[in-house]
C-alpha positions as CSV (number, residue, x, y, z in Angstrom):
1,X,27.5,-3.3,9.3
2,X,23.6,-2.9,9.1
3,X,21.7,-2.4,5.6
4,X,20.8,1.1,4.8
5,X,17.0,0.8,3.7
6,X,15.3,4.2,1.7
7,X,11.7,3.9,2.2
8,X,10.1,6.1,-0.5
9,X,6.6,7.4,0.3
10,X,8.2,7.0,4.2
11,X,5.4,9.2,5.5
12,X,2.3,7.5,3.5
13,X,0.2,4.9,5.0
14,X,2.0,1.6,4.0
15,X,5.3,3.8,4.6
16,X,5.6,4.9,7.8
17,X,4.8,1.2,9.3
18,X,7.4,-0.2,7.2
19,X,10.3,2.5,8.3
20,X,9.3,1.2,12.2
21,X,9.6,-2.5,11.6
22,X,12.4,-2.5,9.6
23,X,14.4,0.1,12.4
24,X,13.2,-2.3,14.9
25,X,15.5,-5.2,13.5
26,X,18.1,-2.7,13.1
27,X,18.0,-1.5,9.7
28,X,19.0,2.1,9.3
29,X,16.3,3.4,7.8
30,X,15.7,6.9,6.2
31,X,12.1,7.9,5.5
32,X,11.9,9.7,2.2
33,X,8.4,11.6,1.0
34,X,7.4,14.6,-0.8
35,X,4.6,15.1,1.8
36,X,1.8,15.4,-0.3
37,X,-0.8,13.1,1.6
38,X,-3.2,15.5,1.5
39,X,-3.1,16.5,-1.9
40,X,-6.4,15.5,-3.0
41,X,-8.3,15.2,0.4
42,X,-11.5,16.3,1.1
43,X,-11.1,15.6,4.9
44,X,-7.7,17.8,5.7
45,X,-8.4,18.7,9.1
46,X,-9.1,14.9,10.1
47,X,-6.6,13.4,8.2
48,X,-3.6,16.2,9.0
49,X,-3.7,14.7,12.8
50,X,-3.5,11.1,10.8
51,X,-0.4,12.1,9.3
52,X,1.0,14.2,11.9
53,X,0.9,11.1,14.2
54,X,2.5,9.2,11.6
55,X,5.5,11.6,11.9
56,X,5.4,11.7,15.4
57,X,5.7,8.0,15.4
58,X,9.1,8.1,13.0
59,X,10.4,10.4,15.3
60,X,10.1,8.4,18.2
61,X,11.4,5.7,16.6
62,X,14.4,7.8,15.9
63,X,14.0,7.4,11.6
64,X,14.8,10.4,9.9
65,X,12.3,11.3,7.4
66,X,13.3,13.6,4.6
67,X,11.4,16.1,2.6
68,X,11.8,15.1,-1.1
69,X,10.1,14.3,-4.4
70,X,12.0,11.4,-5.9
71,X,11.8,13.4,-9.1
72,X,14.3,15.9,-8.1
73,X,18.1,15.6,-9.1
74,X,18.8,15.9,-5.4
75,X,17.7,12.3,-4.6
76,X,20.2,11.0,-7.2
77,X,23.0,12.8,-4.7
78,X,21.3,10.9,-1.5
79,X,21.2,7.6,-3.2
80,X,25.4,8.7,-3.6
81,X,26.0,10.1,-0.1
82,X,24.2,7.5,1.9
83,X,24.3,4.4,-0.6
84,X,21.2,2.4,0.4
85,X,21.4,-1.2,-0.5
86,X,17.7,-1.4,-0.7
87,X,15.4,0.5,-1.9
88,X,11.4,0.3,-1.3
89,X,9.1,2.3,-3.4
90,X,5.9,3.4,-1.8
91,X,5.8,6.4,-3.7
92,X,1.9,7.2,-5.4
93,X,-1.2,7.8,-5.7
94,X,-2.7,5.2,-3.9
95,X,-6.5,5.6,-4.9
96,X,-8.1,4.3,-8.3
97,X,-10.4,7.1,-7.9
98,X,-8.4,10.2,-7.5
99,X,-6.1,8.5,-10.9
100,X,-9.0,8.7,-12.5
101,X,-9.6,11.8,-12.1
102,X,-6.4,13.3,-12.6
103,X,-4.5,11.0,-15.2
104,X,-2.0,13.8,-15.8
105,X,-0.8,13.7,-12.0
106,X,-1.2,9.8,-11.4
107,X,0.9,9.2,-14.5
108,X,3.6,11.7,-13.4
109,X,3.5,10.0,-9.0
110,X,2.9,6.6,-10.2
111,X,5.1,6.1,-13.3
112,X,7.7,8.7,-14.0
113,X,8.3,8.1,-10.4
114,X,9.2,4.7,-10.6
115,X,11.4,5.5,-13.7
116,X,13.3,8.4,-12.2
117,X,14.1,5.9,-9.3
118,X,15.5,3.5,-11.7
119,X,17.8,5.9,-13.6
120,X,19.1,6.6,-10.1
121,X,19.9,3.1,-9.3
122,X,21.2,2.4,-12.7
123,X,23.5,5.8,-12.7
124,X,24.9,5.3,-9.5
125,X,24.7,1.7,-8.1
126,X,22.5,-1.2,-9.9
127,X,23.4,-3.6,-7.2
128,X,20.4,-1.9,-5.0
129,X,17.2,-3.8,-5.0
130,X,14.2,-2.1,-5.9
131,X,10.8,-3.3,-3.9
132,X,7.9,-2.1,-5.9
133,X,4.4,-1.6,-4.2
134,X,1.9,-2.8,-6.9
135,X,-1.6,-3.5,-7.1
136,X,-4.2,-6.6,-7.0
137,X,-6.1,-4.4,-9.6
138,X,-3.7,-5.4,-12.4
139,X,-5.0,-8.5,-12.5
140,X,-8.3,-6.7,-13.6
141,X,-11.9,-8.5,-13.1
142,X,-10.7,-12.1,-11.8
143,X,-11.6,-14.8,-14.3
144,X,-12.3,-17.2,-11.5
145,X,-12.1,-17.3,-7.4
146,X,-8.7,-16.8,-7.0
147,X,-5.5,-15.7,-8.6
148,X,-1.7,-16.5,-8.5
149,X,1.3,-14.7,-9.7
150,X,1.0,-16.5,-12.9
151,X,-2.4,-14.7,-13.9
152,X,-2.5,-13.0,-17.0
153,X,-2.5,-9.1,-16.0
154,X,-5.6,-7.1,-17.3
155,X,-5.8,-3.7,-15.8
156,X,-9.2,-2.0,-16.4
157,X,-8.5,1.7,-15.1
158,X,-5.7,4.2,-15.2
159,X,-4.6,3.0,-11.3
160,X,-3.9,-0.8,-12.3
161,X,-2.8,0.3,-15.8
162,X,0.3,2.7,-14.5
163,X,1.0,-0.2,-11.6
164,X,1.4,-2.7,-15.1
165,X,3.6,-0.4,-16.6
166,X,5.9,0.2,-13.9
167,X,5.6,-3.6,-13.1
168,X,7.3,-4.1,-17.2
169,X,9.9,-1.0,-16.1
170,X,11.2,-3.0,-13.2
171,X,11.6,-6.5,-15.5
172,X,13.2,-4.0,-18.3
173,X,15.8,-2.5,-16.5
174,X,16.7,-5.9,-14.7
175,X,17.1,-7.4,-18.4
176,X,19.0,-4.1,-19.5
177,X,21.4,-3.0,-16.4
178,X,20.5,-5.8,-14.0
179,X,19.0,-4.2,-11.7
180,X,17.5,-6.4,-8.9
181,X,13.5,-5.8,-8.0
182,X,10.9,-6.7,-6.5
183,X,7.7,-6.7,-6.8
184,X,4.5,-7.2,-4.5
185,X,0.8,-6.6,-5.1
186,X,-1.2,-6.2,-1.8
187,X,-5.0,-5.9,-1.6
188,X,-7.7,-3.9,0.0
189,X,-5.4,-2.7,2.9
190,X,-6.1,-1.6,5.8
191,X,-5.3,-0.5,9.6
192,X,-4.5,2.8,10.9
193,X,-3.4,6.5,9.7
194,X,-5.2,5.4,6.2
195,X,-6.0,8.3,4.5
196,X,-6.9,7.1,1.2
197,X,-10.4,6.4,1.5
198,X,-10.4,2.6,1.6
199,X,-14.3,1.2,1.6
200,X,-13.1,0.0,5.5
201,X,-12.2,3.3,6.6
202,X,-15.0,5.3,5.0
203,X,-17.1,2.8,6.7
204,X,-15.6,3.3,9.8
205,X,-15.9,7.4,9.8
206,X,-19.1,7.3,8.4
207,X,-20.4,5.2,11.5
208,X,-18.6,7.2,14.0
209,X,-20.4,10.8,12.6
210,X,-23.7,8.9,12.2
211,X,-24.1,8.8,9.1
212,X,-24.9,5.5,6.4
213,X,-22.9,3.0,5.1
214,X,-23.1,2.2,1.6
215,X,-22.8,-1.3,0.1
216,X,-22.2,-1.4,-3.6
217,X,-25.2,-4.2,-5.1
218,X,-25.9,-5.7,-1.2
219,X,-22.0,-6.5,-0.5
220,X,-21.6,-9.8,-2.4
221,X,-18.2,-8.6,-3.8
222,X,-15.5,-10.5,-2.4
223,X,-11.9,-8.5,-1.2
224,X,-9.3,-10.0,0.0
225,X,-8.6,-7.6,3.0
226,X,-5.3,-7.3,4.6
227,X,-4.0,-5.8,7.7
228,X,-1.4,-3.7,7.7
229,X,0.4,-5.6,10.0
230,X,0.0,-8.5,7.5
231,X,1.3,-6.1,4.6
232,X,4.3,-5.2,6.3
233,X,5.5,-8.7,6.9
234,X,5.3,-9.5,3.3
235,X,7.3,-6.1,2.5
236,X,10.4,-6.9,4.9
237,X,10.1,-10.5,4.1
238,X,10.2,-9.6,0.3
239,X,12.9,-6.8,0.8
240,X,15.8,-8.3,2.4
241,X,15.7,-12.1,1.8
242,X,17.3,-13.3,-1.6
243,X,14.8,-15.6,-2.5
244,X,12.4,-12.5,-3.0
245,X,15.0,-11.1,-6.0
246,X,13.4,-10.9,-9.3
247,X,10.2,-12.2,-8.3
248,X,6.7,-11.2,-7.8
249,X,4.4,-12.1,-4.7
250,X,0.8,-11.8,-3.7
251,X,1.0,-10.3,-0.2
252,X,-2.9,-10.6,1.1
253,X,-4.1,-12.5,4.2
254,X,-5.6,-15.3,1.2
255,X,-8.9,-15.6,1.7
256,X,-11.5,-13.1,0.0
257,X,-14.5,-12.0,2.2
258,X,-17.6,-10.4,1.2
259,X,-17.8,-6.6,1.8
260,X,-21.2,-7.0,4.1
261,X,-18.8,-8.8,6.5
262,X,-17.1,-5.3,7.2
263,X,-20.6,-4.2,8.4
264,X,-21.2,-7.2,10.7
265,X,-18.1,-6.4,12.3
266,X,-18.9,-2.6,12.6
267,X,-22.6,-3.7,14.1
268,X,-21.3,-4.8,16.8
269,X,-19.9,-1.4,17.7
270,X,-22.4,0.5,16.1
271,X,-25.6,-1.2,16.2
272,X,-28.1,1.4,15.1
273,X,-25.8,1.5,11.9
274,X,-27.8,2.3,8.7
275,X,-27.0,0.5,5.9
276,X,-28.0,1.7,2.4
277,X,-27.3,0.4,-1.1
278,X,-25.6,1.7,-4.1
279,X,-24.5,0.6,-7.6
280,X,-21.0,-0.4,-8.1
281,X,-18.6,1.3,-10.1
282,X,-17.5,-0.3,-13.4
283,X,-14.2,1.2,-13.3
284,X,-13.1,-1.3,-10.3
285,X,-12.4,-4.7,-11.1
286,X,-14.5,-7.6,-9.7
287,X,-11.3,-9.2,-7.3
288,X,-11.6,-12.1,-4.8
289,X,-8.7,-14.5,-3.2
290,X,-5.2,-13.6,-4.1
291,X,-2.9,-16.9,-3.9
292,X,-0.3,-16.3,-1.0
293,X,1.1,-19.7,-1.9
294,X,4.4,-18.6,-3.1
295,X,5.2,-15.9,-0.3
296,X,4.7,-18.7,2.3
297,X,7.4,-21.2,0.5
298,X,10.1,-18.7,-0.4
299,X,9.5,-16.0,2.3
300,X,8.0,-17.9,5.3
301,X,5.1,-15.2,4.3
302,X,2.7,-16.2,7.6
303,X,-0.9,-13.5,8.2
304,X,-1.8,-13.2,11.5
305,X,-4.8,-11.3,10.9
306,X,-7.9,-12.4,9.6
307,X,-11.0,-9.9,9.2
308,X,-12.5,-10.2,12.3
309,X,-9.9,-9.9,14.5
310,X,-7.8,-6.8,11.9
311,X,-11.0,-5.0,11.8
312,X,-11.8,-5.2,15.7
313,X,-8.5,-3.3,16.3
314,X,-8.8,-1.2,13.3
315,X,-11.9,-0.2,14.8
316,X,-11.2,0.4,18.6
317,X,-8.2,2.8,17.6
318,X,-10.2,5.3,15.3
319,X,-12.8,4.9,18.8
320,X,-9.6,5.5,20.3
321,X,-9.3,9.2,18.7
322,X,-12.9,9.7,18.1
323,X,-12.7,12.9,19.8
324,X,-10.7,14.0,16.4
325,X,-14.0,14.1,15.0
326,X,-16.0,16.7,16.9
């Protein structure tokens, strides 16, 4: 009998890729989301066909997706009725910026949340494995040019402080009820159907309406950007092989790359692009390489796509849809 997989946040960015790779190796998967993308967006209209292709793609792929906060006392009765053996929690707020903004909301999606899940688990079966989706920004401004697991953890805004908090939830209930978890801390994502406002994507929209792109102090910061493909990998990989129980991976492509690269890439699409400066915000860390080391040994963890080549396709499928713009 196949592994029944809930995918929290099944319709968010991360979400919806992961419900279609893990259905393709014959998982039964059931997509679970409270369908609030859009809460805080200032580009509905845009971002609606984003997410309505997301759904479109889960229903092609025959994945049920349910409408449901995991809040309610009615997902304590799924986790009963369909008994999921794992259990991956996409479920938040997935932008520093909009947290900051509305601490009252990110703390209730991005912590209670992850609580309410585990009280689930605990009241009705703790032999489900929870996968958390963390953060590279708990490490907070990197010391030195990389990190590993083993870095000290030193969030500096309400985003990487609620991903810390529900990182010390996980390790808590697995010391109290023994509940399995895992957790994994990606890094400047992206690929499509984003709709969180990732410096890639904005870059993207803002070359296909014409309009600047901004580099925060002439692009010298270093991300380590990963495709979606990339990030998905690490997810299953982390989810459903034993040796990812109880621990905590980096899941990046391993290499951090100046911003300015982005706009290299984008130039060669876009060659009238105009490029303007800005100050950086201090309420984002200063982040470089994340070590991958440890996903390679104990998950066969293996990135196919470095920037160039993510950022290419990335690029060609919003050119794609670029009539979504007009």
């Amino acid at each position: 009998m196949s592994k029944t997989i809930f995918v929290n946040g099944g319709a968010g960015f991360i979400g919806h890729h992961l419900c279609i790779a893990l259905s393709k190796l014959g998982f039964e998967v059931v997509a679970i989301d409270n369908m609030q993308q859009l809460k805080f967006s200032d580009k509905n209209i845009l971002y609606k066909k984003f997410v309505d292709e997301r759904i479109d793609d889960l229903k092609d792929n025959n994945i049920a997706l349910l409408s449901l906060d995991t809040r309610d006392s009615s997902y304590e009765n799924l986790i009963k009725d369909r008994k999921p053996d794992v259990i991956y929690h996409m479920s938040a707020i997935a932008s520093a910026v909009i947290c900051q903004k509305n601490p009252d909301w990110a703390f209730s999606d991005n912590l209670v949340s992850v609580e309410r899940v585990l009280e689930n688990i605990r009241n009705t079966n703790p032999n489900i494995r929870l996968v958390f989706s963390s953060s590279s920004v708990v490490y907070g401004n990197f010391e030195g040019d990389y990190v590993t697991e083993e870095t000290p953890v030193m969030p500096m805004n309400m985003y990487g402080l609620l991903k810390k908090n529900a990182e010390e939830l996980l390790k808590l209930y697995h010391k109290m009820f023994g509940i399995s978890y895992t957790i994994i801390r990606p890094s400047a994502l992206y690929g499509p159907r984003c709709v969180n406002r990732r410096v890639s994507q904005i870059m993207i929209e803002n070359a296909i309406e014409n309009k600047p792109v901004f580099l925060y102090d002439g692009g010298e910061e270093r991300l380590d950007f990963t495709f979606v493909d990339d990030t998905v990998q690490g997810f299953v990989k982390a989810g459903i092989n034993e040796k990812g129980a109880n621990q905590i991976f980096n899941i990046t492509y391993g290499e951090g790359r100046k911003v300015r690269t982005l706009v290299k890439i984008l130039n060669d699409f876009f060659p009238d692009l105009e490029v303007r400066s800005r100050e950086r915000d201090n309420t984002m860390p200063e982040r470089g390489t994340l070590k991958i080391d440890k996903a390679k040994e104990l998950l066969d963890y293996n990135p196919d796509y470095h920037l160039e080549k993510g950022y290419k396709k990335y690029i060609e499928w919003y050119l794609d849809r670029k009539e979504w713009f007009y």
